[in-house]
C-alpha positions as CSV (number, residue, x, y, z in Angstrom):
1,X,105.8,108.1,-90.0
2,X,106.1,104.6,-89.3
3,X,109.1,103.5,-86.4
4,X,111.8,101.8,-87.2
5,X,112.0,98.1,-85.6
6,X,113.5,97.9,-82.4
7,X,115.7,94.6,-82.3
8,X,116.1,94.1,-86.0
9,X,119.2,92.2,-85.9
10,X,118.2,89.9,-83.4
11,X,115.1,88.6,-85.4
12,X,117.2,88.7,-88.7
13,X,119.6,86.4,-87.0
14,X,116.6,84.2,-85.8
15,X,115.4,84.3,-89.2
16,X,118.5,83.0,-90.3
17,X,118.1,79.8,-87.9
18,X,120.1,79.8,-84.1
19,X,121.5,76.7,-83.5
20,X,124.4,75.2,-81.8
21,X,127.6,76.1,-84.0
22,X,126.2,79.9,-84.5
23,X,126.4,79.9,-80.5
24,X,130.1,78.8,-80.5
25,X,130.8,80.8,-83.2
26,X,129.3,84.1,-81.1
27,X,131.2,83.0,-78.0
28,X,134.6,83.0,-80.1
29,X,134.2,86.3,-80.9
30,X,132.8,88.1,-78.5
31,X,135.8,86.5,-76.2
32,X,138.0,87.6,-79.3
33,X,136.9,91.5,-79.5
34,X,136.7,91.5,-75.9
35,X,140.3,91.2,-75.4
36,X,140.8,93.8,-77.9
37,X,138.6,96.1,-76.8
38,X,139.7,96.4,-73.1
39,X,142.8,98.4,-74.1
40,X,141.5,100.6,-77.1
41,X,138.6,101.7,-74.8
42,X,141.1,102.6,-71.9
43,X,143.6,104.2,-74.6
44,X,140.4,106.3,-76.2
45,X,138.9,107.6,-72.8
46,X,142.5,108.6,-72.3
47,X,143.0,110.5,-75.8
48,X,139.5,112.3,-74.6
49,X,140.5,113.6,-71.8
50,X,138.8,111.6,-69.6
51,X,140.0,108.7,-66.8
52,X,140.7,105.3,-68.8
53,X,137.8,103.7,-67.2
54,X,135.1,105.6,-68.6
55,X,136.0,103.9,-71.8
56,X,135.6,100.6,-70.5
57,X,131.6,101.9,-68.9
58,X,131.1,103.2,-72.5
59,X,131.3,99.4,-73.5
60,X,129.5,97.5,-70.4
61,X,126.5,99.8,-71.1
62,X,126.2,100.9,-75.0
63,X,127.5,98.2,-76.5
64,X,125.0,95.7,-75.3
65,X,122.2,97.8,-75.3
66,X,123.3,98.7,-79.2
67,X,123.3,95.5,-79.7
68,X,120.1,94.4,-78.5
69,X,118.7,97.2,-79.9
70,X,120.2,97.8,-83.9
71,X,119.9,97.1,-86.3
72,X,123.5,95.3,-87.8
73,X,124.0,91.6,-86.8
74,X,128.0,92.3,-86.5
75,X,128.7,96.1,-85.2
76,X,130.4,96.2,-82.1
77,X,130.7,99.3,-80.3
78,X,132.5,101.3,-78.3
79,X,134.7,104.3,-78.1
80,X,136.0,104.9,-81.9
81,X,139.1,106.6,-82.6
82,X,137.2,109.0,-84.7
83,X,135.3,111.1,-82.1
84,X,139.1,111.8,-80.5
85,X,138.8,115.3,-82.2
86,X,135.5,116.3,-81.2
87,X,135.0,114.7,-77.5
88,X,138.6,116.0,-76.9
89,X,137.4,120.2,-76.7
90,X,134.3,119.1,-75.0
91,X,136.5,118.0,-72.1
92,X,138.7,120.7,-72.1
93,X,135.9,123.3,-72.4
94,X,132.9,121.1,-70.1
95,X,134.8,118.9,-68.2
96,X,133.7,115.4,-68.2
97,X,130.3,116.7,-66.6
98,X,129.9,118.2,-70.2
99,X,131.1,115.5,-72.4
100,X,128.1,112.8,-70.8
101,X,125.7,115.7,-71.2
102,X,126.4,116.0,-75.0
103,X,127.1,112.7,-75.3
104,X,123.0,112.1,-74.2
105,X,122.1,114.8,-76.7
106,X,123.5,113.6,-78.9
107,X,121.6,110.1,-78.8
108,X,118.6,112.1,-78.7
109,X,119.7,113.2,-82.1
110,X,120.6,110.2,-83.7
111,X,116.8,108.8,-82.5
112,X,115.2,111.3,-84.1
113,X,117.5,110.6,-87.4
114,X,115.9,106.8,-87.1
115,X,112.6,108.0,-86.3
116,X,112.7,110.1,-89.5
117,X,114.2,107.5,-91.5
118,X,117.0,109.3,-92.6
119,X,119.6,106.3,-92.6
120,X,119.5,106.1,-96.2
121,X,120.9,109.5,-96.2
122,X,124.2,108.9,-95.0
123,X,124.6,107.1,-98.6
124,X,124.7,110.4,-100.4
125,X,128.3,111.6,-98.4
126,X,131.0,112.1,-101.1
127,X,133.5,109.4,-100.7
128,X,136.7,111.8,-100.7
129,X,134.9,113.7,-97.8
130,X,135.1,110.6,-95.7
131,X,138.5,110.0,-96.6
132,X,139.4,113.6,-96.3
133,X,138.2,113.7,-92.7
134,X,139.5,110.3,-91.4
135,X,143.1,110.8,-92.6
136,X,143.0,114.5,-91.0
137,X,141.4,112.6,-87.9
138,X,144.1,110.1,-88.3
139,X,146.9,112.7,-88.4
140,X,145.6,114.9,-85.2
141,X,145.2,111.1,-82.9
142,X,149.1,110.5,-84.2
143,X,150.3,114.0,-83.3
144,X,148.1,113.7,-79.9
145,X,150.1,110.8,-78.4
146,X,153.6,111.9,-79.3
147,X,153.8,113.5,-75.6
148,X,152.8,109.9,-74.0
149,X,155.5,108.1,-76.9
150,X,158.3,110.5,-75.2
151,X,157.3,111.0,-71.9
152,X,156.8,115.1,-72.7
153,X,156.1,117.5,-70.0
154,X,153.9,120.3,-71.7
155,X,153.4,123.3,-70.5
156,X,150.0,124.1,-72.1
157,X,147.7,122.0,-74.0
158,X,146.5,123.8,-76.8
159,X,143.8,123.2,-79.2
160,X,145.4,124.4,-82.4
161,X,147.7,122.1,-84.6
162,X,149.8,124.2,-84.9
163,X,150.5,125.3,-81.4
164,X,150.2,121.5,-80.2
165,X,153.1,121.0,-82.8
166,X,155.1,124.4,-81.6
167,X,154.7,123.1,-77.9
168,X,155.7,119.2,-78.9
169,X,159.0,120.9,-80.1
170,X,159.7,122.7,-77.3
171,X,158.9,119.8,-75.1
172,X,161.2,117.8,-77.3
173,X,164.4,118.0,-75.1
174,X,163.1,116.7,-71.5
175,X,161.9,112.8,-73.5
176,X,162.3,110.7,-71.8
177,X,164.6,107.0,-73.2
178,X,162.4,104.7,-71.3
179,X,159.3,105.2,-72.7
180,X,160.5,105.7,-76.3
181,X,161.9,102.2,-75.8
182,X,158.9,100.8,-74.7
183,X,156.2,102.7,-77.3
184,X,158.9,101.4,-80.1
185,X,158.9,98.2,-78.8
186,X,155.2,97.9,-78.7
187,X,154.6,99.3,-82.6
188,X,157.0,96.5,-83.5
189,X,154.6,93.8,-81.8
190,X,151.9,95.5,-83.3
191,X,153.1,95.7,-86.5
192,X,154.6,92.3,-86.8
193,X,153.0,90.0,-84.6
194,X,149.7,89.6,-86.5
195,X,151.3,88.8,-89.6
196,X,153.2,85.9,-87.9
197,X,150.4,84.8,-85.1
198,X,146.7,86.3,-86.2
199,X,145.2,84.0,-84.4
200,X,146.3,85.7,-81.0
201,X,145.3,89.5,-80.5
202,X,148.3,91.5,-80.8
203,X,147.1,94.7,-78.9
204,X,147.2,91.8,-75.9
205,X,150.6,90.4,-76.9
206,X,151.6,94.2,-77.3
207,X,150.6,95.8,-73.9
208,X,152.1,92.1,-72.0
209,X,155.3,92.9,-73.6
210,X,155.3,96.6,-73.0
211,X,154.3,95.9,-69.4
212,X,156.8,93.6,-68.7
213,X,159.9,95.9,-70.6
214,X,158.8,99.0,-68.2
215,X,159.1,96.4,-65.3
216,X,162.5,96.0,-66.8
217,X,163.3,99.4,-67.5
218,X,162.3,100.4,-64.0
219,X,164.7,98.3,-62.3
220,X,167.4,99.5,-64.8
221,X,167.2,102.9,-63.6
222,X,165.0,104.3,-66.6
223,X,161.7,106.2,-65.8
224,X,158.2,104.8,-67.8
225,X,155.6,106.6,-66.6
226,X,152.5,103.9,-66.1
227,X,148.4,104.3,-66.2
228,X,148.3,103.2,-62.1
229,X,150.8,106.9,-61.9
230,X,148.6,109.2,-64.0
231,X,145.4,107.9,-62.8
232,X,144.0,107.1,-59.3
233,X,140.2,106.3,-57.6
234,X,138.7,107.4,-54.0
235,X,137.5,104.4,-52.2
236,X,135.9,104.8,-48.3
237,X,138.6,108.0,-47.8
238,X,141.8,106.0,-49.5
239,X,143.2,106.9,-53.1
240,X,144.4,103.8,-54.9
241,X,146.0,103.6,-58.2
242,X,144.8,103.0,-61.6
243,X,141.1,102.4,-62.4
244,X,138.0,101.4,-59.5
245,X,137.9,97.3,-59.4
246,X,133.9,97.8,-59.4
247,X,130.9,99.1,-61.3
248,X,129.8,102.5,-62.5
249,X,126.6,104.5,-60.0
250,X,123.8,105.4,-62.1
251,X,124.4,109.8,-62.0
252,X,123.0,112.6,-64.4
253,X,126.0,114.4,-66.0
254,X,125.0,117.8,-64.6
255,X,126.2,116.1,-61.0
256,X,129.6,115.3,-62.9
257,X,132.4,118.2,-62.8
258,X,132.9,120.4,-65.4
259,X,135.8,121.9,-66.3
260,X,136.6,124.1,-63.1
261,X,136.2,120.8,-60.9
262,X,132.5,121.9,-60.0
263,X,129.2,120.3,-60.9
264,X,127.6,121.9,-63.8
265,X,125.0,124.5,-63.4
266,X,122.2,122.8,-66.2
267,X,120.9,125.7,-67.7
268,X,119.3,126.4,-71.2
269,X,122.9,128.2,-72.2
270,X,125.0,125.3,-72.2
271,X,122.5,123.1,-73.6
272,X,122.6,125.9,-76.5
273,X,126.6,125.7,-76.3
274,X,126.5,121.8,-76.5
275,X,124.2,122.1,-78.9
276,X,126.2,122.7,-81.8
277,X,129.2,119.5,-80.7
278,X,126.0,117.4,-80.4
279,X,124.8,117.2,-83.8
280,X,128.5,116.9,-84.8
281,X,129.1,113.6,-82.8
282,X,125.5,112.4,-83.7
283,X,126.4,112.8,-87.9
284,X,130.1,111.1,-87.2
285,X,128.3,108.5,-85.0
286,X,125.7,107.8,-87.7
287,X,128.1,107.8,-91.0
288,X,130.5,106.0,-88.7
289,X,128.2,103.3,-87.5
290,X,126.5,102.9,-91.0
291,X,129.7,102.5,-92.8
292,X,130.7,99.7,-90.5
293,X,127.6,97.8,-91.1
294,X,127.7,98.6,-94.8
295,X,131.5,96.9,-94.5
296,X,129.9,94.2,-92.4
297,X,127.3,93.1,-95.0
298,X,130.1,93.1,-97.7
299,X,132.0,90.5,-95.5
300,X,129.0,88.5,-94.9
301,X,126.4,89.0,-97.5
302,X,123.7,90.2,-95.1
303,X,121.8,93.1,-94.8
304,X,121.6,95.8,-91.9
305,X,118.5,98.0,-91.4
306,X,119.7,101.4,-91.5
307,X,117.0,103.2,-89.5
308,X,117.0,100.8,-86.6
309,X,121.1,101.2,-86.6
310,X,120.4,104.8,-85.7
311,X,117.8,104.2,-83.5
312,X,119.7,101.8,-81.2
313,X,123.0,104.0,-81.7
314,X,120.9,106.4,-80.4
315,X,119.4,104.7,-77.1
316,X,123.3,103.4,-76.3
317,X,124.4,106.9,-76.6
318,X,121.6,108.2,-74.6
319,X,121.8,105.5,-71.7
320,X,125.4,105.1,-71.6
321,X,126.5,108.7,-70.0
322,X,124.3,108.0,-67.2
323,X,126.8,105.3,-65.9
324,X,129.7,107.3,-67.3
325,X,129.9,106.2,-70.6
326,X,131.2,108.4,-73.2
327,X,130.4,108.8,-77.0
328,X,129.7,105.1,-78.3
329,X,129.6,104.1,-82.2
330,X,130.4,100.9,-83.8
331,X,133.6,100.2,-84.9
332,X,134.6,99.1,-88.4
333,X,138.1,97.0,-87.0
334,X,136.2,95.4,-84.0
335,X,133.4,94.8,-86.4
336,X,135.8,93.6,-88.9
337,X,137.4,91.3,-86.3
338,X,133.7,90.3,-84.6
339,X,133.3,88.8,-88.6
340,X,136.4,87.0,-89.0
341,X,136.2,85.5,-85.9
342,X,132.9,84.0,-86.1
343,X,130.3,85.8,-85.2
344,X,126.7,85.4,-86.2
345,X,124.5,87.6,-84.2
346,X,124.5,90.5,-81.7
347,X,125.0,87.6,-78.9
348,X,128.5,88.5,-79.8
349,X,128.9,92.0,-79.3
350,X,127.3,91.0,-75.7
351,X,129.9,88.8,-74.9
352,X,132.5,91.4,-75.4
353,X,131.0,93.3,-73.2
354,X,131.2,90.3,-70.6
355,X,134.5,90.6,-71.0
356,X,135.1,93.7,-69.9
357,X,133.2,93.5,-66.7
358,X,135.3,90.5,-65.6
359,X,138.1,92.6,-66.8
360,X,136.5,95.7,-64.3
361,X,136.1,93.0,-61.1
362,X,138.7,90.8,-60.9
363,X,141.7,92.5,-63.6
364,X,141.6,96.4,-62.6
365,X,144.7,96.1,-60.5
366,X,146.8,94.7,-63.2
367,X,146.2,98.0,-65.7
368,X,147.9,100.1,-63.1
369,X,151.1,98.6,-64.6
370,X,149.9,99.6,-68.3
371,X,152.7,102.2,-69.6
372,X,151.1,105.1,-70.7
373,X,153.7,105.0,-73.7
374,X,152.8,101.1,-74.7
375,X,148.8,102.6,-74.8
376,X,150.1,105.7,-76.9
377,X,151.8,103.0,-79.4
378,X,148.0,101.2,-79.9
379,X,146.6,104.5,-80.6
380,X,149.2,105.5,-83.3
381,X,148.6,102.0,-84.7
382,X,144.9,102.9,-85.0
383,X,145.3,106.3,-86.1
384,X,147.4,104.9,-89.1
385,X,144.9,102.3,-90.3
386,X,142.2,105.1,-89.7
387,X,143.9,107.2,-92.1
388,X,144.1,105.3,-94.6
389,X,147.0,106.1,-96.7
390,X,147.1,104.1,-99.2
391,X,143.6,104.7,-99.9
392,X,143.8,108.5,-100.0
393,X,147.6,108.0,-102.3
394,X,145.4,105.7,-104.7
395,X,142.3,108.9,-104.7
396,X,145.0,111.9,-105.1
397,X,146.4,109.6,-108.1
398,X,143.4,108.5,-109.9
399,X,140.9,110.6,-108.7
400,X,139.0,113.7,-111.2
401,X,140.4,116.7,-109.8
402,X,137.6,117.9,-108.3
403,X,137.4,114.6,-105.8
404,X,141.1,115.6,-105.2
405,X,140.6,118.7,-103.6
406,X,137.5,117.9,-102.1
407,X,139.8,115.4,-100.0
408,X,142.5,117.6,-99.6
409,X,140.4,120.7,-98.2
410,X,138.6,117.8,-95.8
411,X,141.9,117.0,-94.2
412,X,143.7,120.7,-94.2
413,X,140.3,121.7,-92.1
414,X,140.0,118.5,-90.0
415,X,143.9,118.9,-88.8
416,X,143.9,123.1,-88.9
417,X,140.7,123.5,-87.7
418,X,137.9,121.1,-86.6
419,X,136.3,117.7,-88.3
420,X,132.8,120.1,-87.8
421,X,133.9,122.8,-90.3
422,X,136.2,120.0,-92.6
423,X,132.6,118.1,-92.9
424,X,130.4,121.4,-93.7
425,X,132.5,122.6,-96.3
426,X,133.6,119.2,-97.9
427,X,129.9,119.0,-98.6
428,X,129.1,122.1,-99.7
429,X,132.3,122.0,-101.9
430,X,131.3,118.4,-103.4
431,X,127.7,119.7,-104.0
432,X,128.8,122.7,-106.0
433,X,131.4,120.8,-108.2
434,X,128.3,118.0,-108.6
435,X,126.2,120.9,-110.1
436,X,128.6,122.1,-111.8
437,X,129.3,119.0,-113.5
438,X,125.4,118.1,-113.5
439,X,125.0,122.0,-115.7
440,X,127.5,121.0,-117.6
441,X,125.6,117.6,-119.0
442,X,122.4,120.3,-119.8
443,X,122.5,122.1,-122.9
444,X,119.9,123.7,-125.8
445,X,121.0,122.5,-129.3
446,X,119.8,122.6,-132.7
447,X,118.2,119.5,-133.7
448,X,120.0,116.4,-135.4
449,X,119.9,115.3,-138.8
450,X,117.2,112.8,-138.2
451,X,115.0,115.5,-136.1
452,X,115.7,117.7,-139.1
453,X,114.8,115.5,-141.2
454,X,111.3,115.2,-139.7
455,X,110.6,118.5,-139.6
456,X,111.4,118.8,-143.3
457,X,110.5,121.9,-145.6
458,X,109.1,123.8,-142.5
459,X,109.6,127.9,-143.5
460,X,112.3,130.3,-142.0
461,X,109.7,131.5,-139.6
462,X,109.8,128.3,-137.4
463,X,112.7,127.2,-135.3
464,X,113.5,124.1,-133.5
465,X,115.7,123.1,-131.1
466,X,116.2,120.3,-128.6
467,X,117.2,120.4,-124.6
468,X,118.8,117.2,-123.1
469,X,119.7,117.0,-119.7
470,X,118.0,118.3,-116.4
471,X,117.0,121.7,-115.9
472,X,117.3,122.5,-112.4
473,X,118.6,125.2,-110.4
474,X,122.2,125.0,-111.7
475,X,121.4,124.2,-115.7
476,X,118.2,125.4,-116.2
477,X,118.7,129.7,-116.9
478,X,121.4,128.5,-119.4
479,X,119.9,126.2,-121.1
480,X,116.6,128.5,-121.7
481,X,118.5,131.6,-122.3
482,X,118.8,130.1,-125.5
483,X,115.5,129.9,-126.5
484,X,115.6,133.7,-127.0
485,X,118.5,134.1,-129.2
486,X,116.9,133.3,-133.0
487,X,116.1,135.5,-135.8
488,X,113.1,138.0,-135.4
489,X,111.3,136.6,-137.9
490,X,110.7,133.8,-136.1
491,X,106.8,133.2,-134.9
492,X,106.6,129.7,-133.8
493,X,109.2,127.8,-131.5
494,X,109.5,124.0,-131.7
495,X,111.4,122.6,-128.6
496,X,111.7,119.0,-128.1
497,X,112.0,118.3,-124.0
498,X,111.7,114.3,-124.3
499,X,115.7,114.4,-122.8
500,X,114.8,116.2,-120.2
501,X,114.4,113.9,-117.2
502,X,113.4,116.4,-114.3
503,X,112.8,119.9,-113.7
504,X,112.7,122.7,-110.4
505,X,110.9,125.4,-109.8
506,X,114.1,127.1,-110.9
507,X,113.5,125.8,-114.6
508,X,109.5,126.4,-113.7
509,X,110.5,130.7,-113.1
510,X,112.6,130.7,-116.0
511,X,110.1,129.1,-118.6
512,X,107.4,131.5,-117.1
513,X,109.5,134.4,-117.8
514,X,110.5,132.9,-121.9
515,X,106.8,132.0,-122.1
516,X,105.9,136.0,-121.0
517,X,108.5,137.1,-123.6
518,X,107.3,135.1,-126.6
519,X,103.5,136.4,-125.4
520,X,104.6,139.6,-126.1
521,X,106.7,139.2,-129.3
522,X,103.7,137.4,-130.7
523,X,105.7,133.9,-130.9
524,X,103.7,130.5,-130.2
525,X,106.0,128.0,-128.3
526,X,105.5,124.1,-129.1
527,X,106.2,121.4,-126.2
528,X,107.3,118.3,-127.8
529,X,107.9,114.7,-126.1
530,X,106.9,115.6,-122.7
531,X,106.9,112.8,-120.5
532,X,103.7,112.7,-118.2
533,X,105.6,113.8,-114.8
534,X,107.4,116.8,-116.3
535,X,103.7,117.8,-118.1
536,X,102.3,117.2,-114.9
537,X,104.4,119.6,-113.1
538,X,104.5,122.5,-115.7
539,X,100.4,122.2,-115.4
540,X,100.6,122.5,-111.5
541,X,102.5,125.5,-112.0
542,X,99.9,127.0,-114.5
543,X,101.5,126.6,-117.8
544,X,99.0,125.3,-119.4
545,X,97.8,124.9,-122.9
546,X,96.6,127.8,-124.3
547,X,95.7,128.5,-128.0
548,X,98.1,130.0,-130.6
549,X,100.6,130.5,-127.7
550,X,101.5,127.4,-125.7
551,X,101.0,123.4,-127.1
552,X,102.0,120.1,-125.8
553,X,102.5,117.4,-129.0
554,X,103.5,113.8,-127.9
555,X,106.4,113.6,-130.8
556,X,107.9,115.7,-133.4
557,X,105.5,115.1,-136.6
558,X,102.6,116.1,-134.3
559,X,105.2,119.4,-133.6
560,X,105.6,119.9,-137.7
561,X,101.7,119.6,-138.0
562,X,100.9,122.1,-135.2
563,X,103.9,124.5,-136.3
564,X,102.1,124.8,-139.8
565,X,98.7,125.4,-138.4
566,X,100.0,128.3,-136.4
567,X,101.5,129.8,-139.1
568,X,99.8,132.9,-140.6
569,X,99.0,132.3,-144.3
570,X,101.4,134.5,-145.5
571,X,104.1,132.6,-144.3
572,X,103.2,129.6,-145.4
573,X,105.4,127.8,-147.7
574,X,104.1,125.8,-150.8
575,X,106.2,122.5,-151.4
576,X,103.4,120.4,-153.2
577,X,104.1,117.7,-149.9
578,X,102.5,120.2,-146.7
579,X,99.0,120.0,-145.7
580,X,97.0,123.3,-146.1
581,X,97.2,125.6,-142.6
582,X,93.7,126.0,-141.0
């Protein structure tokens, strides 16, 4: 097992040749996704469960040390809307104390997924199960910030859908007019502003403007509930508003509070409860984080190294809960945004990390006037491009019907149930309908004319026929069951196996057993157009050539020739064009 390189993205971006304009263009954007990513991390922590400045940690520590460490020239990471539906139980179950600890196992996971190699892996995840999945992650994030949108007093926070929905309604009549003002008024910046100023963030324009109408608001007599209200620090005995102006102490998540507001008891049961939430966030992180640089090469023509993506996603996430960082992956509209505005090399996604620590020092007062409802708005902006519905409108229209509800199941489970059980059976639902389609392109014919025409004159007591496709698991009992349907006269088998590209041990057992039958029916069984790796493998398994029962010919006159041998003279057929039988 050979590691993957650590740094692989730096010395591919040295490789490409560092000069002066790739430095500007890395200071452009890290500025760029800086500003950006100060309020989605803030907005993400707060969808988690968690205070809003654990987001911001979560990109001073992993997104550097990804960086550094990766192996994609333009990832940024970060909190990620996507990890909203799994990090979110963890808090309500663990407490925050529980979240960092999974969080770190889950970075042990994805190292070990580098170390093995496995990036390539991710490739083989059915398209309509990552669609499935993000627009039911999508839907849950929207339906999770109505109750900031409305200002909504719940009286219970459920984790089903279906009771968050049932206690949304009943919330419905204490909303409160100030906030839906100001979360309406932000989705309208949101929405238009980038299409008539791109150039200028609009989640910055957004939050200025939603600031500045609860400020407005206020003094009219209308309540907006703000992030310095909900949230508050301890500093030398006093309580202050909104997030600490200073950075994270280094302390092991078992110190950390769990869900009863006392530190966690480590213990080897709730490492084997977190078990299970770990691998989840470590298989979203890693198809997450190799989608966006698969995106990020398509914008730029480069090419990311898979294993060392994993293994740096991996450190970040292991390093990162130790300062208070939560789950960390890169994101594909920061990375998207790192691209268009520049970048050239993990310098960038460095940068925007910069940002945000002069954003914790010197700018941590100024959040305590973030709405809560302006925040909500950024969240259902992301949760709408994250869903992706004109992508999934395009699938359910064009798509084979078995790619449709393979999508549709994905997002039923994700919203009803849990991303975890919407991934596990969108897989094992794709992988059936695969084999059944791959069985389907398997089959035991007669032969064609041209095959026929070859085996010319050969007596009644010989049949042929041809197998195309691969036998495996799903194809290969069917296809050989045919083999022992003929007439009973029958003493020789010709079956051509030159279309057969592969075979399992399933299609090994099953030839056995037609081999064992035609042994004691007293029928020989010809092997024609074997290619060396399929011969190779029936020999491992001991079929082997053995006289008057099993042959391997390299073509189909060689098959006619043996058949005729084989032949008892009695059957033999005179046509004045055969060679005698020996």
């Amino acid at each position: 097992m050979s590691i993957p390189p650590l740094f692989a993205a730096w010395r591919q971006s040295l490789r490409q040749g560092y000069n002066g304009q790739a430095l500007r263009g890395d200071v452009n954007a890290g500025l760029t996704v800086g500003i950006i990513a100060i309020p989605l991390a803030m907005a993400l922590a707060i969808a988690v469960g968690v205070p809003p400045q654990h987001g911001l940690y979560t990109v001073l520590i992993a997104a550097p040390l990804i960086a550094l460490t990766g192996g994609s020239r333009f990832n940024v990471s970060g909190p990620t809307a996507a990890f909203v539906v799994i990090l979110l139980p963890i808090t309500q179950e663990f407490g925050i104390g529980g979240l960092l600890l999974c969080t770190m196992l889950a970075g042990l996971i994805l190292i070990t997924l580098g170390l093995l190699r496995a990036g390539r892996l991710i490739a083989f995840v059915p398209y309509p199960v990552t669609l499935g999945f993000t627009a039911g992650i999508g839907i849950v994030i929207a339906t999770l910030q109505l109750k900031d949108v409305f200002g909504l007093t719940l009286d219970a926070q459920p984790q089903n859908y279906i009771e968050q929905i049932t206690v949304l309604v009943r919330a419905l009549p204490g909303a409160h007019l100030g906030d839906a003002l100001v979360a309406a008024l932000c989705l309208a910046v949101l929405i238009l502003w980038s299409r008539w100023v791109p150039r200028v963030p609009a989640h910055l324009v957004a939050l200025t403007v939603g600031a500045l109408a609860a400020l407005g608001l206020e003094a009219s007599g209308l309540e907006v509930a703000t992030l310095g209200e909900r949230f508050s620090y301890q500093f030398d005995g006093q309580t202050y508003p909104g997030i600490p102006p200073f950075l994270p102490d280094l302390a092991w998540p078992w110190q950390l509070p769990g869900a009863d507001g006392q530190p966690l008891q480590l213990s080897f049961e709730l490492l084997h409860q977190l078990l299970a939430p770990a691998f989840a966030i470590a298989m979203l992180g890693a198809i997450e984080s190799l989608l966006c640089a698969v995106v990020a090469d398509g914008m730029t023509g480069s090419n990311h190294d898979p294993n060392a993506e994993l293994l740096g996603q991996g450190l970040g996430n292991l390093v990162a809960p130790l300062f208070g960082g939560i789950t960390a992956t890169a994101a594909i509209a920061r990375s998207a945004a790192n691209v268009r505005a520049g970048a050239f090399s993990p310098l960038a996604a460095i940068i925007h990390a910069g940002v945000v620590l002069v954003a914790i020092l010197w700018l941590a007062p100024l959040f305590s006037y973030l709405p809560m409802a302006a925040l909500a708005a950024l969240l259902l902006m992301v949760a709408w491009n994250m869903s992706e519905a004109p992508h999934v409108l395009k699938t359910l229209r064009i798509a084979p019907r078995s790619d449709v509800l393979v999508l549709l199941t994905c997002l039923a489970l994700t919203v009803l149930f849990d991303m975890v059980l919407a991934v596990g059976v969108g897989l094992l639902l794709a992988a059936g309908l695969f084999i059944k389609r791959m069985s389907e392109l398997t089959d035991t014919t007669a032969l064609s004319r041209s095959q026929r025409q070859i085996l010319r004159d050969l007596p009644e007591h010989v049949a042929a026929y041809a197998i195309h496709g691969p036998l495996f698991f799903g194809a290969a009992e069917k296809a050989l069951s045919v083999l022992r349907r003929f007439n009973p006269d029958v003493k020789v088998m010709i079956v051509d196996i030159s279309g057969v590209p592969l075979l399992d041990m399933t299609a090994l057992a099953a030839l056995e057993n037609v081999l064992l039958d035609y042994r004691k029916r007293g029928i020989a069984l010809i092997l024609s157009g074997s290619n060396v790796r399929i011969r190779l493998k029936l020999r491992r398994a001991g079929i082997q050539r053995l006289q008057g029962q099993l042959h391997y010919v390299r073509d189909l006159p060689q098959a006619r020739a043996m058949a005729l041998r084989l032949l008892p003279p009695a059957m033999e057929v005179d046509t004045g064009r055969l060679e005698p039988s020996s």
